[in-house]
N, C-alpha and C positions, 0 to 999 in steps of 0.2 A: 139323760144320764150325764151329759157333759156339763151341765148348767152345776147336778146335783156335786160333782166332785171337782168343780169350781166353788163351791161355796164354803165346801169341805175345805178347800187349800185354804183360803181367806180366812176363814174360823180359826185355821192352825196358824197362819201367818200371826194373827192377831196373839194369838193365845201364848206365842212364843217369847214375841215381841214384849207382854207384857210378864208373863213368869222371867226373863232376863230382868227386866225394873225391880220386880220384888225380888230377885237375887240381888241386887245391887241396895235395896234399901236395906235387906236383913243383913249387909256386910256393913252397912253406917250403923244399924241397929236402929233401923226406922221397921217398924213392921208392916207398912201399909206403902212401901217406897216411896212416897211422900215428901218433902222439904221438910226437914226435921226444925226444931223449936227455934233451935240454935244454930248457926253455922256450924261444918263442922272444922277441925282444926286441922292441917297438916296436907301434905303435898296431897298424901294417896287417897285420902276423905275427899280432896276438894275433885281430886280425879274423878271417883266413884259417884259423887254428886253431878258431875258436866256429863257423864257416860251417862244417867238416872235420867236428865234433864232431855239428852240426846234420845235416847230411847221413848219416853212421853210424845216428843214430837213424832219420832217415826208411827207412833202408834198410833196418835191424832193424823198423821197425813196417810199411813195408811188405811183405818175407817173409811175417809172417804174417799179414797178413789174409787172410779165404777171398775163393772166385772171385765171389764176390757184389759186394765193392768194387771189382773194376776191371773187373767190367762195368758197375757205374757211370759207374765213371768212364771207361771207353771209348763209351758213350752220348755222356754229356756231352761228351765231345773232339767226337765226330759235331757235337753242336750246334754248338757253336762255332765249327768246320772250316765248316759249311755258313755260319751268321751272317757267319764272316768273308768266303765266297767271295759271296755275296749282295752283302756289303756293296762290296767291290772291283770286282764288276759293274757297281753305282751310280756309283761312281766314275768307271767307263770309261765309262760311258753321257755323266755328265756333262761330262767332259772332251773326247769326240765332239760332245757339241754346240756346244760353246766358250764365252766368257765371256756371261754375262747382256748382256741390250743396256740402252739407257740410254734413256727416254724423254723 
């Protein structure tokens, strides 16, 4: 079970990584995220292109890592998931009790 929902995380890793690219090529109007024909022109094109370029690579370096790194980093997600939920607990705790009083 733990191998089968390591593979699962990877698959989504993967899958994320790359629908972010093809949001990034359908905002140059590339439809395939691709390097389009032409350069494109202007600050925020050449931005969306270097984020498109960054993205490829993460998606190429993530492929091949073994099953080792992303059960790392599905650990890690765990922590944080829990840190976060913890912390919005506190939150609801304190907001239940309402504003501090004033002596």
């Amino acid at each position: 079970r733990g191998l089968e929902a390591l593979l699962k995380f990877r698959l989504r890793a993967l899958a994320a990584l790359s629908d972010a690219r093809a949001l990034l090529g359908g905002a140059l109007g590339d439809s395939a995220g691709t390097s389009p024909a032409k350069p494109p022109k202007g600050t925020r094109a050449k931005r969306l292109t270097l984020a498109g370029r960054k993205l490829w690579y993460l998606l190429c370096w993530a492929n091949e890592q073994p099953p080792e790194v992303f059960q790392l980093v599905a650990s890690q997600a765990g922590v944080v998931r829990q840190r976060a939920q913890e912390h919005l607990s506190e939150l609801a705790a304190a907001r239940d009790a309402g504003p501090p009083r004033q002596a």
